[in-house]
C-alpha positions in Angstrom: 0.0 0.0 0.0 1.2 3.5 -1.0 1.5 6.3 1.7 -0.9 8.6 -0.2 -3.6 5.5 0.3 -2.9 4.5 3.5 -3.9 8.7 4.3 -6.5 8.0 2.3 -7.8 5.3 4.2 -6.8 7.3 7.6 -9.0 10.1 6.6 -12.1 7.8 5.6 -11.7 6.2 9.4 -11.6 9.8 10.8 -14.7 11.1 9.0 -16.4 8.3 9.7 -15.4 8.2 13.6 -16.4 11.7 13.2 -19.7 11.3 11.9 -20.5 8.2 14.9 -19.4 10.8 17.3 -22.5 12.5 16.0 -25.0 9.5 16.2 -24.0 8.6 19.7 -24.3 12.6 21.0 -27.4 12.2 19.4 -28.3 9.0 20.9 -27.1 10.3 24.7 -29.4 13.1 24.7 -32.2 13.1 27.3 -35.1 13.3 25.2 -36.5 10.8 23.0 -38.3 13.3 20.3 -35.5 15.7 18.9 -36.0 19.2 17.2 -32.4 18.9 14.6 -31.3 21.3 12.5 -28.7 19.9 10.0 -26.2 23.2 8.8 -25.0 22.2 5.3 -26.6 18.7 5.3 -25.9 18.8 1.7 -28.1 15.9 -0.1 -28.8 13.9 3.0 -25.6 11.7 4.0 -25.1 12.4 7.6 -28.7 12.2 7.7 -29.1 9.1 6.3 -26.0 7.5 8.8 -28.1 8.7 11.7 -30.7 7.1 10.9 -29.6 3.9 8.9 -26.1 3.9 10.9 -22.5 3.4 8.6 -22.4 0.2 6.5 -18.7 -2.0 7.5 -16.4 -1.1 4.2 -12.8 -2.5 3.6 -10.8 0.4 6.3 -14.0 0.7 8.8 -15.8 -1.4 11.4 -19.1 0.4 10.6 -21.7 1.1 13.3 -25.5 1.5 13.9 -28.3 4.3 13.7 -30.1 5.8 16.6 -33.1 5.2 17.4 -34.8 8.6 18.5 -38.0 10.4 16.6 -36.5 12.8 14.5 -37.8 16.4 13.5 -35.2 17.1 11.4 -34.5 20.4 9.2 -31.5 21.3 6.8 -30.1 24.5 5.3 -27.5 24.2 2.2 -27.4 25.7 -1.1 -28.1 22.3 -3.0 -31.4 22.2 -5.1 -34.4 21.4 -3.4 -34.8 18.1 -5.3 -31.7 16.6 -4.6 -32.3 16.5 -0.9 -34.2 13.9 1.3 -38.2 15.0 1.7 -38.1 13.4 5.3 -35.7 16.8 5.7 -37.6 20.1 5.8 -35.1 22.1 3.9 -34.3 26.0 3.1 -31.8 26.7 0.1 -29.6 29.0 1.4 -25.8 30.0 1.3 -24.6 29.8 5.0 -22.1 32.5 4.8 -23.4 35.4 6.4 -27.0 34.3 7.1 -29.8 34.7 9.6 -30.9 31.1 10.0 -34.9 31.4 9.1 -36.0 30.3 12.5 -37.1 31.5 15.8 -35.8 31.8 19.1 -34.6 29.0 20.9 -36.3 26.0 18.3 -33.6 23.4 18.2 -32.4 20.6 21.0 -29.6 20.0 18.1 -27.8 22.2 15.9 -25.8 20.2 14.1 -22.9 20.6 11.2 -20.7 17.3 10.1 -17.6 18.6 7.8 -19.5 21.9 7.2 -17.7 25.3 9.3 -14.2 24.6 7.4 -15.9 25.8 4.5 -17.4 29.1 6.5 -15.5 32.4 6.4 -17.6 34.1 8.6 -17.7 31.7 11.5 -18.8 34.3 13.9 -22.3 34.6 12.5 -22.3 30.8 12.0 -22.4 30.6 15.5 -24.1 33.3 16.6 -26.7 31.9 15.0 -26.7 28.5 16.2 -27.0 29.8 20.0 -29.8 32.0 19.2 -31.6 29.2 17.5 -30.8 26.7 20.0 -33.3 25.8 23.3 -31.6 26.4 26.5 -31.3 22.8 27.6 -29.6 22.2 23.4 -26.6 21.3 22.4 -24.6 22.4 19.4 -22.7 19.2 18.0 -19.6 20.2 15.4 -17.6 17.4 13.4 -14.7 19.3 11.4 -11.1 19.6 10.1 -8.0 19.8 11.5 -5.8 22.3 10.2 -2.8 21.2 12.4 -3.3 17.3 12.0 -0.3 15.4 11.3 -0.6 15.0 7.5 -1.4 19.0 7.2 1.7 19.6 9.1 3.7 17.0 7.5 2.6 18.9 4.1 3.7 22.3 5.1 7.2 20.6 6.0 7.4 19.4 2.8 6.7 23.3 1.3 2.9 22.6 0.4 0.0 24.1 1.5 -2.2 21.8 4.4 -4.3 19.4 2.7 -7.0 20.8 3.9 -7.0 24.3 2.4 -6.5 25.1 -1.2 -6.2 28.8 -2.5 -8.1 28.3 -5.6 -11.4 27.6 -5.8 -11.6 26.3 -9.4 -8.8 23.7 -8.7 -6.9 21.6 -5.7 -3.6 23.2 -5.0 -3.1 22.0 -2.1 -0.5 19.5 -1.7 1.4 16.5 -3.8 0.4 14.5 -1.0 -3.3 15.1 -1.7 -5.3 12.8 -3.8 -6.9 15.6 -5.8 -4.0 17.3 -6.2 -4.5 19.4 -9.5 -7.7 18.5 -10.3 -10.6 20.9 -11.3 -12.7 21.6 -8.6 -15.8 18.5 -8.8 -18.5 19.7 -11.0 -21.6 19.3 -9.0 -23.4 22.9 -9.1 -24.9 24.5 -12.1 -23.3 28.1 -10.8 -19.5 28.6 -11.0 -17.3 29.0 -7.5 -18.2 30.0 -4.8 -20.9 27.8 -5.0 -19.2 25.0 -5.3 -17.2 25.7 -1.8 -13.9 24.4 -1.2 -12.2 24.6 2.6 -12.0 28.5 3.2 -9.8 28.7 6.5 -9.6 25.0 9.1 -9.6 25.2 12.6 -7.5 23.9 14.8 -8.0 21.5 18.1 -8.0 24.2 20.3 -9.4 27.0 17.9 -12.8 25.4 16.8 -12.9 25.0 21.3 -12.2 29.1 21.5 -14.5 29.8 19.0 -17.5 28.5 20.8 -16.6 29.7 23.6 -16.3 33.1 23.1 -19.7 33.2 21.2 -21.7 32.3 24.8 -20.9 28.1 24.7 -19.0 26.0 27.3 -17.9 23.4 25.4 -18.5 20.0 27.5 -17.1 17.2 25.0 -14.0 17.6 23.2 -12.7 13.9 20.8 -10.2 13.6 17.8 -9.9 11.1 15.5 -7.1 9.9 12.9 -3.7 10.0 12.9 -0.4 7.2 12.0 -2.5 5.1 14.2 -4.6 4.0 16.9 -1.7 4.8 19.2 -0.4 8.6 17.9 -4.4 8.7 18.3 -4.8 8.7 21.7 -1.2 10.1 22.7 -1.3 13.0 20.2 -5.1 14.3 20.5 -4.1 17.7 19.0 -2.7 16.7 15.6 -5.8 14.4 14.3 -7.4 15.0 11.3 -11.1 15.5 12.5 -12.0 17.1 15.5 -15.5 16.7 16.7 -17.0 19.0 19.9 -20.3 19.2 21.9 -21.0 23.0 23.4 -23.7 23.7 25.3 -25.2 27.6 26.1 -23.4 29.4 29.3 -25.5 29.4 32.0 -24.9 33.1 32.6 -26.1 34.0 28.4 -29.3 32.0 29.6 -29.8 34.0 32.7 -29.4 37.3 30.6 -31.7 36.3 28.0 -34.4 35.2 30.9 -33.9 38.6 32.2 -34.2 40.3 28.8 -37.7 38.7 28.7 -38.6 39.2 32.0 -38.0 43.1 31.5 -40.0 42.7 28.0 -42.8 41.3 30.2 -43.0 43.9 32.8 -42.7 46.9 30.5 -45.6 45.1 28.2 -47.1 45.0 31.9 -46.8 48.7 32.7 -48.0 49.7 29.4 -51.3 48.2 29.5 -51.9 49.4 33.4 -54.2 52.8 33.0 -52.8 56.3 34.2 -54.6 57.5 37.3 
């Protein structure tokens, strides 16, 4: 086996440990029937390993799909007819949007491989606290910029594997399986819309980012590396990370007194002048 495949095969095993990670927050939660909204779930494929679980292939072990009621929702910018109809979906480009919902709606906001393609992060999750229920979690599967292969890439004068200047081609990296290659021809609309990786986080990035958007981030787990070992021992450099963050206590107590103050002014209002 070649180096470039046995990557290859790293980085399926990490995206699909990734994605489980997922399924089994999913599966912890408290509640049985689940409000989810799916940020970039593309044409359905985390949604379908939630709820059909990840089929054994020649590099993974596979695993099952939970078993809660689902009231699932998606935002991406694919056609309306390519995705799922179990999913109520909204077409929309995530950078820089209001997410079309109310106030505290979701248990789970959700994105699997989707914020490494976000330049505006900020917003991103903003948003996702504003949409999420107080007792929700936020549940982030991404890239690593720092991972051992990215690092081992910039070493070798590339760029990390994960990031590619163009958008109309991969430049990343030699070491890259798409090296060169036009960028896949999927949408009707030229780039952006066809997104590649805008900027990665790294281990302890994507866990700063949350937190200084009103989240305390409660679960932190990475997954590949050279192997199961450099796995465990080297946390920091694997290629996916995947995080659960939950709203600060205190942003929920001001938000309970921002309401409480609505209330009583709406109070004083109606109460007639003597």
């Amino acid at each position: 086996m070649s180096f470039n495949q046995y990557l290859i095969n790293q980085m399926e095993r990490a995206h699909a440990d990734g994605t489980k990670f997922i399924v089994d927050q999913i599966d912890a939660f408290p509640k049985n029937k689940l409000v989810i909204l799916d940020l970039g779930c593309g044409i359905g494929w985390t949604f379908d390993k939630i709820l059909n679980g990840y089929k054994k292939t020649s590099v993974y072990s596979g695993f099952s799909g939970c078993e809660k009621t689902l009231e699932y929702y998606g935002i991406d910018i694919e056609d309306e007819k390519s995705v799922p109809e179990k999913i109520s979906y909204q077409k929309m480009n995530l950078e820089n949007t209001i997410f079309p919902f109310k106030d505290k709606t979701f248990d789970i906001v959700m994105s699997n491989q989707v914020i490494e393609h976000i330049c505006n992060k900020d917003t991103f999750i903003k948003e996702s606290n504003r949409a999420l229920k107080d007792d929700g979690v936020c549940i982030t599967s991404t890239e690593n910029i720092a991972s051992f292969d990215n690092i081992l890439s910039l070493m070798c004068g590339q760029e990390p594997l994960v990031q590619s200047t163009s958008h109309e081609f991969y430049t990343s990296s030699f070491l890259s399986p798409h090296f060169m290659k036009k960028n896949m021809d999927t949408f009707d609309r030229p780039p952006p819309f066809h997104i590649l990786h805008k900027n990665v986080c790294s281990y302890y990035g994507l866990q700063r980012l949350y937190r200084v958007h009103d989240f305390e981030v409660t679960k932190t787990e990475s997954y590949g590396n050279l192997n199961k070992i450099f796995e465990k021992i080297f946390p920091v450099y694997n290629r996916v990370i995947s995080i659960v963050a939950k709203k600060k206590e205190a942003y929920i107590l001001v938000d309970e007194n921002r309401e409480f103050d609505r209330l009583l002014q709406e109070q004083l209002i109606q109460q007639p002048l003597n």
